[in-house]
C-alpha positions, 0 to 999 in steps of 0.5 A: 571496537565499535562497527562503522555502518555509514553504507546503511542508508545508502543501501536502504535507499536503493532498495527502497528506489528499486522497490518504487521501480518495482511497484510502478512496474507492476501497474505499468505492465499490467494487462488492460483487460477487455473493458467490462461494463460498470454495473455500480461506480463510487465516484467518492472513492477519486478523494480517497485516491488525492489524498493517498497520492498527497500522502506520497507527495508529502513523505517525498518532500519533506524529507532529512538529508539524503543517505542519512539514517533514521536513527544513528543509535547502533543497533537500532539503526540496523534493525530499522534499515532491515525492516525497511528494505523487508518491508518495501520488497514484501510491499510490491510482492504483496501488491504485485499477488494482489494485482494478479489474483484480481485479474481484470476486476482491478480499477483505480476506482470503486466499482463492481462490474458485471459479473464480478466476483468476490475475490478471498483468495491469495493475498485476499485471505489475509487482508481485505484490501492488500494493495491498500497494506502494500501502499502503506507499507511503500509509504513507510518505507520510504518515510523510513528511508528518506522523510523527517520524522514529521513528514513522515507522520503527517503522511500517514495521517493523510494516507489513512484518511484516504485510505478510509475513504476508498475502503468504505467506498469500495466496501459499500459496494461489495456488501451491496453486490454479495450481502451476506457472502461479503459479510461473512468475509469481512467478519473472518477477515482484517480490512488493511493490517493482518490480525489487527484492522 
């Protein structure tokens, strides 16, 4: 007798809109800290931050009807629908450290501000830029959850051009402001996916 999984999507929908909930929350909450002064800013890194957003826009509307699965092949439809909702819940925890293990360093832009230190710890000695992985992991979550298979690989195509974009702004200049110290840390560590890049 074959099992009848057509709760499936509906369940990975809500856990990944709780997620979204989540993830908002966490910048949404976020102490402001006292306004440090800047002592370099790469204003670049704005286009960086349009596309990411275009990225979400797309993966959001270009979407499959709601509350159907991504694939109806058995088996395969429960692996995908427990790796969705793994990943949108260990994107916003993921997010989530690397916003707090930032502290008041964090900004929606590149800069380096007086003082600031160059962060390895936490979700840092994993990847170079986790809120950059968590990002990913929302996008594909939710492309997983609700988006046609094509708007979900144009949106990944433009997250990751914006993404390269912010990465390279942000790294020029930490490699500006630590040299060497910043060079040794990205050799030993990935930029945005653990073991790999």
């Amino acid at each position: 007798m074959m099992m009848s999984f057509e709760f499936l999507p509906t369940v990975v929908f809500t856990v990944v809109m709780l997620s979204w909930f989540g993830f908002v929350i966490v910048f949404v909450t976020r102490k402001n800290p006292p306004s440090a002064p800047d002592s370099t800013r790469d204003r670049f890194s704005i286009l960086g931050i349009a596309l990411q957003g275009i990225s979400y826009l797309i993966v959001w509307s270009v979407h499959r009807p709601f509350f159907t699965p991504v694939t109806t092949m058995g088996q395969l439809e429960i692996v995908v629908a427990v790796l969705t909702m793994i990943m949108a819940i260990s994107s916003v925890w993921f997010v989530s450290a690397a916003v707090r293990t930032l502290g008041k360093q964090w900004s929606l832009a590149a800069r380096v501000l007086e003082g600031h230190k160059l962060v390895t710890e936490g979700p840092y000695r994993i990847v170079r830029n986790p809120i950059y992985t968590g990002m990913f992991g929302m996008l594909l979550a939710t492309g997983l959850a609700i988006s046609h298979w094509v708007g979900l690989l144009v949106a990944i195509l433009v997250f990751v051009a914006g993404t390269l974009i912010r990465v390279h702004s942000e790294e020029n200049l930490l490699r500006e402001a630590f040299g060497a110290e910043f060079t040794a840390y990205e050799r030993r560590v990935p930029a945005l996916i653990p073991f790999l890049f």
